[in-house]
N, CA, C and O atoms as a GROMACS GRO file, in nm:
protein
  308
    1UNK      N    1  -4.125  -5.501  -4.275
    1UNK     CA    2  -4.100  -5.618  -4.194
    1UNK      C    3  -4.236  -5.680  -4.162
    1UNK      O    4  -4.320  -5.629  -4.088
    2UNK      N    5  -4.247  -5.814  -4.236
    2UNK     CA    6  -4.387  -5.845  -4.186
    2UNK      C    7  -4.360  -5.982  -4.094
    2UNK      O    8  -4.271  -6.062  -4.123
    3UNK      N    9  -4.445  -5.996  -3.984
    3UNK     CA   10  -4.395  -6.081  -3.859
    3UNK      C   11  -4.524  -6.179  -3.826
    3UNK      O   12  -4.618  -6.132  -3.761
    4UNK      N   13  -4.525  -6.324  -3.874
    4UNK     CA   14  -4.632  -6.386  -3.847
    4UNK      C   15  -4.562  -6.486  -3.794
    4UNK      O   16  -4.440  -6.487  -3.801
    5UNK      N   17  -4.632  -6.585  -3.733
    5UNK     CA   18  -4.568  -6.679  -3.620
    5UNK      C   19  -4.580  -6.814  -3.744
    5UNK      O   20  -4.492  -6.899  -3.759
    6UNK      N   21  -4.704  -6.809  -3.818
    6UNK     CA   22  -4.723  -6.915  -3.928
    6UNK      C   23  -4.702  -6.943  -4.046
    6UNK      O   24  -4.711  -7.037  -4.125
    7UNK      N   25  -4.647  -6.750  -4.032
    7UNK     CA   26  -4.652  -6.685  -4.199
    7UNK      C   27  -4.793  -6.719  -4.277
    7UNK      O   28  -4.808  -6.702  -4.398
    8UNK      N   29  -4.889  -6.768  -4.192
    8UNK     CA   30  -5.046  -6.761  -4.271
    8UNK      C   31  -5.134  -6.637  -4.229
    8UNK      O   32  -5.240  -6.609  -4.286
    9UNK      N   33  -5.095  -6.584  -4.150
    9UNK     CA   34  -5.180  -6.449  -4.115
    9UNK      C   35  -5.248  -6.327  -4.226
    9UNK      O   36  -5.180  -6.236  -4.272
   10UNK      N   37  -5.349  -6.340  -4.248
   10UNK     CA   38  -5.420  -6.301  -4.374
   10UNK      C   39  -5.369  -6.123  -4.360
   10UNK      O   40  -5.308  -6.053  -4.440
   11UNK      N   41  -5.410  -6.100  -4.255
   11UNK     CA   42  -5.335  -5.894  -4.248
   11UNK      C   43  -5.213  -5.912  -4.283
   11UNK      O   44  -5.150  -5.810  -4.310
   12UNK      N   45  -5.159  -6.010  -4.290
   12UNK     CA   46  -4.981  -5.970  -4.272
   12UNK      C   47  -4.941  -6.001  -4.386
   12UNK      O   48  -4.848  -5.932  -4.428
   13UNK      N   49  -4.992  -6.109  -4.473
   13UNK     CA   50  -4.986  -6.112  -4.595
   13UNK      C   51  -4.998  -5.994  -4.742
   13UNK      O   52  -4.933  -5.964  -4.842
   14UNK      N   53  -5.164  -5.946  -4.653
   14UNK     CA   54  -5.232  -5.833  -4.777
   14UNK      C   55  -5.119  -5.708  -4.704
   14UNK      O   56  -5.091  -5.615  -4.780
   15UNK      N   57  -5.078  -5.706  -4.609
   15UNK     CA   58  -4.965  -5.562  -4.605
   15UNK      C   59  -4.827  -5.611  -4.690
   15UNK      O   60  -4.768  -5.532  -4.764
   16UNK      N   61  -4.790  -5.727  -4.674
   16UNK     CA   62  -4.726  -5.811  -4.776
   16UNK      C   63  -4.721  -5.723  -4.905
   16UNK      O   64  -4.629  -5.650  -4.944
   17UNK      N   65  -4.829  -5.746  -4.955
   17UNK     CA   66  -4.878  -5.744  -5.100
   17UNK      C   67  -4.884  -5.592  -5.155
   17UNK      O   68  -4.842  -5.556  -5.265
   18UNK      N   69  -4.948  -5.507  -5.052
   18UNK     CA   70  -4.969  -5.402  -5.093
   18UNK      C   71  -4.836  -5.343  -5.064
   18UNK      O   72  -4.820  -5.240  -5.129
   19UNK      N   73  -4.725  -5.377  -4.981
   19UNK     CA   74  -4.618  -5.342  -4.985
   19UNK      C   75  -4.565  -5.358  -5.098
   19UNK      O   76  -4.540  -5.261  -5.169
   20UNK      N   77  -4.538  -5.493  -5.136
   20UNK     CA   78  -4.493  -5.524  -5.269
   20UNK      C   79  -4.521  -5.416  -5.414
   20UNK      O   80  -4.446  -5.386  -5.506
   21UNK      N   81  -4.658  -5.380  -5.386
   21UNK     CA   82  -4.712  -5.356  -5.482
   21UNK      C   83  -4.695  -5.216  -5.499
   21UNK      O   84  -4.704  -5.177  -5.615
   22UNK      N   85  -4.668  -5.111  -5.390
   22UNK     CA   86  -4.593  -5.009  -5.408
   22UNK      C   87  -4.420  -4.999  -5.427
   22UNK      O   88  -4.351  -4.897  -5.432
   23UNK      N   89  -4.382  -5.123  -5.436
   23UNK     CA   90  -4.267  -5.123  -5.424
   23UNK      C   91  -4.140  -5.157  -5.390
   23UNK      O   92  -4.032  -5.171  -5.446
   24UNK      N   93  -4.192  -5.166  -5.274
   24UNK     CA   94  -4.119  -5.227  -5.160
   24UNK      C   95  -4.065  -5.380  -5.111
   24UNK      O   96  -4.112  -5.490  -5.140
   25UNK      N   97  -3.957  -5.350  -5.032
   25UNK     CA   98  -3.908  -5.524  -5.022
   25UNK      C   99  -3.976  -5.576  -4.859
   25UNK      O  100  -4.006  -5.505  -4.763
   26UNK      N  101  -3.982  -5.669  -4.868
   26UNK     CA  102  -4.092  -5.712  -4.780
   26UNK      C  103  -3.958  -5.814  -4.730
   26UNK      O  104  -3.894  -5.870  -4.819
   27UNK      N  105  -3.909  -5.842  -4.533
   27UNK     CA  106  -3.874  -5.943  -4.470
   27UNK      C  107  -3.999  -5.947  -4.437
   27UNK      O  108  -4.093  -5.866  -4.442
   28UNK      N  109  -3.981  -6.091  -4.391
   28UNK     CA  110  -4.093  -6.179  -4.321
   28UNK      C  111  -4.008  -6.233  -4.224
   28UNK      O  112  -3.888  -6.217  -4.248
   29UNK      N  113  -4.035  -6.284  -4.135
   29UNK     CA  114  -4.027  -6.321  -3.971
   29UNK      C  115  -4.121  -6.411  -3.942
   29UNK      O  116  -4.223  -6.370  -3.885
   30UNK      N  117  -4.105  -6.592  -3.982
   30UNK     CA  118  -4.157  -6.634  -3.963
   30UNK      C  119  -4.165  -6.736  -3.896
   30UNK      O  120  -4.162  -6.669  -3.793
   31UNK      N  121  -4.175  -6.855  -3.853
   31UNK     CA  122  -4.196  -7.007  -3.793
   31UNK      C  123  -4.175  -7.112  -3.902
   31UNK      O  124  -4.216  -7.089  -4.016
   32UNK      N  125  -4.116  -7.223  -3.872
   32UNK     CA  126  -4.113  -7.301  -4.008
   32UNK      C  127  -4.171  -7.297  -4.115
   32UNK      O  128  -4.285  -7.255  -4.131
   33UNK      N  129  -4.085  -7.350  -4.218
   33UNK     CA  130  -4.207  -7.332  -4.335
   33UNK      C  131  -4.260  -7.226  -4.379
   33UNK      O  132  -4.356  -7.232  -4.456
   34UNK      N  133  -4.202  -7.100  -4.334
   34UNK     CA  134  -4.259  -6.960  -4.344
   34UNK      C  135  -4.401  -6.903  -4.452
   34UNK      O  136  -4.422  -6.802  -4.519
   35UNK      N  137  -4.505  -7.074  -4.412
   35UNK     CA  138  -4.634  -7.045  -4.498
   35UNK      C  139  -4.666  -6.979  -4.635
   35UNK      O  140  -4.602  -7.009  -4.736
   36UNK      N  141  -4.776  -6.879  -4.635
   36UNK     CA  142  -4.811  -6.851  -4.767
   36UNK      C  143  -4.738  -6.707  -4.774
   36UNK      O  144  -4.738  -6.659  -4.887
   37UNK      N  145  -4.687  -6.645  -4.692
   37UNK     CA  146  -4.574  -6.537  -4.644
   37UNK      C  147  -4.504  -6.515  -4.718
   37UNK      O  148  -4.509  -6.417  -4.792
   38UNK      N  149  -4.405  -6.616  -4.717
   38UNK     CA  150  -4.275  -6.672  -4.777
   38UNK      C  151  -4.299  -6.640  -4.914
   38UNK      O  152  -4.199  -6.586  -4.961
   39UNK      N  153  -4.394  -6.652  -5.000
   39UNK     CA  154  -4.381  -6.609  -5.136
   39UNK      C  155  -4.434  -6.475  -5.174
   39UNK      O  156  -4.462  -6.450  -5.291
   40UNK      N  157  -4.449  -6.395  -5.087
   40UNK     CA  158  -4.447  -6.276  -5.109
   40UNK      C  159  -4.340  -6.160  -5.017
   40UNK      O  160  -4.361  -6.040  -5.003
   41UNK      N  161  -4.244  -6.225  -4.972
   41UNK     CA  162  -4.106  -6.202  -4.952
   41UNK      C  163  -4.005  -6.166  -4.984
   41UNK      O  164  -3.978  -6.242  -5.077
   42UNK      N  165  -3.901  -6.079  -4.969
   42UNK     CA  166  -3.813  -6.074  -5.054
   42UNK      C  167  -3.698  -6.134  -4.992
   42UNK      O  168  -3.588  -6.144  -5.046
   43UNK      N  169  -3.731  -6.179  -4.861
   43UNK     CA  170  -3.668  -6.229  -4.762
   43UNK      C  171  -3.736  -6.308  -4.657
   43UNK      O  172  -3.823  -6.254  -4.589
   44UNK      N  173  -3.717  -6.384  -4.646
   44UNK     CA  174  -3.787  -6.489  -4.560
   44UNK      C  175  -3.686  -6.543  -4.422
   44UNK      O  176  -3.578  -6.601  -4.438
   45UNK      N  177  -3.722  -6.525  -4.343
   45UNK     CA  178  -3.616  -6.589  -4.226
   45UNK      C  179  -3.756  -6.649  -4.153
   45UNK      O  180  -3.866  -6.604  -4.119
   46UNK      N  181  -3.687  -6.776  -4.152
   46UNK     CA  182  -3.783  -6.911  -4.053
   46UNK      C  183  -3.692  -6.976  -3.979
   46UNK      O  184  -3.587  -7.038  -3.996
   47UNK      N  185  -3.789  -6.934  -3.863
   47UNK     CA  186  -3.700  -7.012  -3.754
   47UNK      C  187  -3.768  -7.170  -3.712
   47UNK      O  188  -3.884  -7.208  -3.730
   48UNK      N  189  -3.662  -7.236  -3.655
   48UNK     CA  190  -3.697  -7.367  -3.684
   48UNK      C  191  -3.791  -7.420  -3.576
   48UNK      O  192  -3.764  -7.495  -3.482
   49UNK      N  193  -3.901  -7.366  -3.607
   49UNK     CA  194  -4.012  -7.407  -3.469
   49UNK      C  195  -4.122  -7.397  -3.534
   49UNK      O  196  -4.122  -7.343  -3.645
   50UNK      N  197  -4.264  -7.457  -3.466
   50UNK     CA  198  -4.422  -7.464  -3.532
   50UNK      C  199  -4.491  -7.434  -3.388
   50UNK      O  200  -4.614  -7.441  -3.388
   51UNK      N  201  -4.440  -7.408  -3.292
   51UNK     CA  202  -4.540  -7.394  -3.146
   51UNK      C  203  -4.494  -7.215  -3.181
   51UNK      O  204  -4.399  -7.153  -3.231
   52UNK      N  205  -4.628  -7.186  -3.120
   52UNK     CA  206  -4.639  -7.006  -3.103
   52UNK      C  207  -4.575  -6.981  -3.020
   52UNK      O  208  -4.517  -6.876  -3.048
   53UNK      N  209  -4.540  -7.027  -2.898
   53UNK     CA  210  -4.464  -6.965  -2.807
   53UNK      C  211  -4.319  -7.003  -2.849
   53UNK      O  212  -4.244  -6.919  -2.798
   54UNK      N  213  -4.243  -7.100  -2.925
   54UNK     CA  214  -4.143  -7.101  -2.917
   54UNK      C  215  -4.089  -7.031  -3.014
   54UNK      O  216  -3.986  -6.964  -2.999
   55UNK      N  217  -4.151  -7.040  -3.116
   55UNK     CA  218  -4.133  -6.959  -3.297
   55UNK      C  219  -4.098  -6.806  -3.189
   55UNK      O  220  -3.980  -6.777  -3.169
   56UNK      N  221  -4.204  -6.722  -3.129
   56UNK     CA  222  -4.175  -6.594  -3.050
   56UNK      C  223  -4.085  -6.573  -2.967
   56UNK      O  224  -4.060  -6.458  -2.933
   57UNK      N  225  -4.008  -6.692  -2.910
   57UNK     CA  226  -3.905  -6.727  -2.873
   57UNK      C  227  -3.799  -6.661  -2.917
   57UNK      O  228  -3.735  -6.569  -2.867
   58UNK      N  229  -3.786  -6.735  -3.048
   58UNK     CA  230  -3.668  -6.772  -3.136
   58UNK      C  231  -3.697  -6.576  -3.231
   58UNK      O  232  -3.640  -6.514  -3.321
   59UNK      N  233  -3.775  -6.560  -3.172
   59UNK     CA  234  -3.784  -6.408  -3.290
   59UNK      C  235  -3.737  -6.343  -3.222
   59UNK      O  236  -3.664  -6.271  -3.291
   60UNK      N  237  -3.727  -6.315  -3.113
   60UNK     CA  238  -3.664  -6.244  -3.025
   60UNK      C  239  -3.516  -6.201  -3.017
   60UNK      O  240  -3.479  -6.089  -2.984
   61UNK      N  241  -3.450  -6.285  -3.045
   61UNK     CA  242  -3.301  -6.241  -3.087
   61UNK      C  243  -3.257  -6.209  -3.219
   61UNK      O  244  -3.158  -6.146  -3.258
   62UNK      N  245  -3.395  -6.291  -3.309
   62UNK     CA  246  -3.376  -6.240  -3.434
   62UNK      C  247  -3.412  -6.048  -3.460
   62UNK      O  248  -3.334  -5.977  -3.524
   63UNK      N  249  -3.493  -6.014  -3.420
   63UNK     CA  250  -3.572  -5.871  -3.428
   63UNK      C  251  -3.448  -5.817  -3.380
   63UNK      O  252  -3.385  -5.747  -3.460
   64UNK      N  253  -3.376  -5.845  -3.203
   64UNK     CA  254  -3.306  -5.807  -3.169
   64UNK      C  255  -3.158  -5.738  -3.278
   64UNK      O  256  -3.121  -5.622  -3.299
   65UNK      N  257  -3.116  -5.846  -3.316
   65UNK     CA  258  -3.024  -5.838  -3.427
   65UNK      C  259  -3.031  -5.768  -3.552
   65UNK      O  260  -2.946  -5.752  -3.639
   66UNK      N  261  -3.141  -5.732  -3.543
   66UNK     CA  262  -3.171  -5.640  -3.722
   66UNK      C  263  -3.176  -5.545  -3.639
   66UNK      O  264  -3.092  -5.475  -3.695
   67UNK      N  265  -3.220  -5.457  -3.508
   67UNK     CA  266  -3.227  -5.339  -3.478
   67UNK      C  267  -3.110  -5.334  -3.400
   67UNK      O  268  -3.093  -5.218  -3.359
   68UNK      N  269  -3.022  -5.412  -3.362
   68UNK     CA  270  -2.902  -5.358  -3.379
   68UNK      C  271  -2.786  -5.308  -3.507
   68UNK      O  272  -2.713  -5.210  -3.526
   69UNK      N  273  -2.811  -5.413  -3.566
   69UNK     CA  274  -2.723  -5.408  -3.691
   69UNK      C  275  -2.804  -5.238  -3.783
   69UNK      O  276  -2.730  -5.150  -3.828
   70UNK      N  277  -2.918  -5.232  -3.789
   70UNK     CA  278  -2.965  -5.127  -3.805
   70UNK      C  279  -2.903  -4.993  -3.768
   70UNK      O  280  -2.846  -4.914  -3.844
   71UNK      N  281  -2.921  -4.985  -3.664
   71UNK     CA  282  -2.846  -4.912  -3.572
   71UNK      C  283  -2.658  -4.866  -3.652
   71UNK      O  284  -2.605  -4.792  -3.735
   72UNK      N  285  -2.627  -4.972  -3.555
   72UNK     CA  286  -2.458  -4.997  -3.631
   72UNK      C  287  -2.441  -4.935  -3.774
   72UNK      O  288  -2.357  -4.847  -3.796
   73UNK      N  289  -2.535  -4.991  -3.882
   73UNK     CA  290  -2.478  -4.924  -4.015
   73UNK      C  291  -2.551  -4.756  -4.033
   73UNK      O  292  -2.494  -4.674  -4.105
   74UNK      N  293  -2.662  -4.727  -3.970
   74UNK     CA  294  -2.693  -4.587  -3.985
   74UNK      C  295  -2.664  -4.483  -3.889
   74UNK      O  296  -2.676  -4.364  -3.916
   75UNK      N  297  -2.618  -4.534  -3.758
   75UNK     CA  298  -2.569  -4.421  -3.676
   75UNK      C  299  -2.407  -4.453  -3.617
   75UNK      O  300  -2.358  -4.393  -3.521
   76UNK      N  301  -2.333  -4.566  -3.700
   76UNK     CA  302  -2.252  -4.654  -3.646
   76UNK      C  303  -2.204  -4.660  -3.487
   76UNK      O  304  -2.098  -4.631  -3.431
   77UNK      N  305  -2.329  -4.710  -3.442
   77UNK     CA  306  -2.315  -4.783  -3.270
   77UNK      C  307  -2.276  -4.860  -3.266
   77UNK      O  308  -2.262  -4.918  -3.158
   0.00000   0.00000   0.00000
């Protein structure tokens, strides 16, 4: 799960990559436009905002919702 507010965040990208590159599927968690992120994704969710505080906003129920649903399908809560 990689989580940038611009999806331009250079660490979050190269964990991106080196994720990718072992293997792995990479969500991103991003702010409109889910930046240079978005193409090293296997999943991209952008929420529809460009201010930092509101994009963190809007992630908040998103994060929420994957660690529930998480939850639900591996321990069914």
């Amino acid at each position: 799960m990689a989580i940038s507010t611009s999806g331009n965040s250079n660490n979050v990208i190269y964990a991106a990559i080196a994720a990718k590159a072992r293997g792995a599927r990479v969500v991103a968690l991003t702010g409109a436009g889910g930046g240079s992120l978005m193409q090293y994704a296997d999943v991209c969710i952008c929420v529809p905002e460009t201010e930092t505080y509101k994009v963190q906003e809007l992630h908040l129920p998103v994060y929420h919702f994957i660690c529930a649903e998480l939850e639900r399908r591996f321990f069914g809560l």
